[in-house]
N, C-alpha and C positions, 0 to 999 in steps of 0.2 A: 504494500500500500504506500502511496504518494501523496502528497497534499499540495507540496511546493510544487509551484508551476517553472519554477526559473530550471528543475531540474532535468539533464537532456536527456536523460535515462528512461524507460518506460516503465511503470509503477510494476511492484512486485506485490502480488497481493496473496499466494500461497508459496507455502515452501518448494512445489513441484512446478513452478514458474521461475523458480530461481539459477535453472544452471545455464536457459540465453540468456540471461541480463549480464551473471558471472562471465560470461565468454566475452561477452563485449568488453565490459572491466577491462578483463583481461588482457584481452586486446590494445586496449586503450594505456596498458603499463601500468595499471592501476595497484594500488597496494591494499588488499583489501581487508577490512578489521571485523568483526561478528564479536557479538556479544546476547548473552539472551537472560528475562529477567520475566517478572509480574509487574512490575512498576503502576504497581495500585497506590492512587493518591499521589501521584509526581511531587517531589520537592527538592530542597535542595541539595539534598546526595546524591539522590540521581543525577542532577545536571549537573553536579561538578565530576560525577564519576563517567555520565558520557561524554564530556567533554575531554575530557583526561584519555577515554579511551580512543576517542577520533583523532586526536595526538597522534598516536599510533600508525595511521594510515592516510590513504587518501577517499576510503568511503568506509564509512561508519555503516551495520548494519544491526538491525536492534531485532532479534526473534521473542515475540513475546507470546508468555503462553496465554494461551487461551480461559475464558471463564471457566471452565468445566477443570479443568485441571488446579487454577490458581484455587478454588474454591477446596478442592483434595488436600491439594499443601498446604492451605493458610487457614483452615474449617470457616466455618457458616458464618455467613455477614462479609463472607470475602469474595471473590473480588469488591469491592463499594464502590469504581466504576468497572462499568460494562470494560469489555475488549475493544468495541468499535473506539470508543472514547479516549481508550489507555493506548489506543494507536495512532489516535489522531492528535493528542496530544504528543506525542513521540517525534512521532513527523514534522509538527512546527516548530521545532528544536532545530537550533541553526548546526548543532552539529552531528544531525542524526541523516544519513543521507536515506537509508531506505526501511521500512520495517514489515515486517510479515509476523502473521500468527501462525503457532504453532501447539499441538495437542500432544505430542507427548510425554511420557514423566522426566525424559533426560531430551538434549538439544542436540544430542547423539545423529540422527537423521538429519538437522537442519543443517552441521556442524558436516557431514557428508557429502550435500548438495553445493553448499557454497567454497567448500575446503581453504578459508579464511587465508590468509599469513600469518593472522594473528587472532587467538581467541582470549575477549578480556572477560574477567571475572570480578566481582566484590575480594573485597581483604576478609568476611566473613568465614573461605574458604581457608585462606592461612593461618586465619589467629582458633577459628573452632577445630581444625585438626580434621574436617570434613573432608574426604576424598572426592575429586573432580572429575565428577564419571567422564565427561566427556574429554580431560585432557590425551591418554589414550589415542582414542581418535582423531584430536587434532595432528598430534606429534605425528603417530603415525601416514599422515597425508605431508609430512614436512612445514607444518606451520609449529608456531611459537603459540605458550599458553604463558599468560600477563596476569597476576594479579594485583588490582588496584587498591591503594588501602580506602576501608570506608568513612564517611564524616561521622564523627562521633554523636551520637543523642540523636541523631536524623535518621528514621526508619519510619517508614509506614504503621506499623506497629507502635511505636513511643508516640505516630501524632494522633492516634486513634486513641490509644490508652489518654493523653491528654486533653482530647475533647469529651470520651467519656467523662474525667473526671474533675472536667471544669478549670482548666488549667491552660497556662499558655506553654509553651516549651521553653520559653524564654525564662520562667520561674522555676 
């Protein structure tokens, strides 16, 4: 999926539309970055961490999962926006070039289709000890796996817990 009009690329709107877009990239010399998230309730982590990871490359590419799963991993009341929203919101991101939804429990498949240079991830993964299903298969296709550290007190989770409980984050 696409928003930006200025972009010359043709929208990618599933994971199985994504290996012409790649070719062209490619083609083009491009350096290409994948990264994949829920990014319910956008703030400022996220945008400092995709900005950080389009750093990285010359096209930023954001797989986000879909309701049906965000809702599995995060339990009930999650996602609080929809997918279409949590993509459209993505995309008006000056440093997001392209985003697609995706349904499975790992990014393993999307991570396949695009075969990135670089896969970025949260610092989540390094400081909890968590193993990277998908690094594996990144390496294995000869790309790099990056992880960025996260902002502190900024999580979807800490701004929910704070509106629950009448609280700014700032307090």
């Amino acid at each position: 999926m696409r928003w930006r009009g200025e972009c010359p690329h043709p929208p990618a709107p599933s994971p199985t539309d994504l290996p012409a877009l790649i070719a062209s990239l490619r083609a083009e010399g491009k350096r290409i970055v994948l990264t994949n998230g829920h990014f319910d309730l956008l703030h400022v982590g996220h945008l400092r961490y995709l900005q950080a990871a389009a750093e990285l490359g010359d096209v930023l590419i954001v797989a986000l999962n879909d309701d049906a799963m965000t809702r599995q991993r995060k339990g009930e009341g999650r996602p609080v926006l929809p997918q279409a929203e949590r993509a459209e919101l993505l995309a008006g991101l000056a440093s997001v070039d392209y985003v697609t939804i995706f349904s499975e429990p790992t990014a393993s498949r999307v991570v396949e289709l695009i075969q990135p240079d670089v896969y970025v991830k949260g610092g989540d993964y390094a400081e909890g000890g968590t193993p990277l299903p998908e690094a594996p298969v990144v390496e294995g296709l000869g790309g790099e796996v990056v992880i960025l550290p996260l902002v502190e007190g900024r999580s979807t989770s800490e701004i929910i817990a704070a509106i629950r409980g009448g609280r700014s984050l700032g307090q």
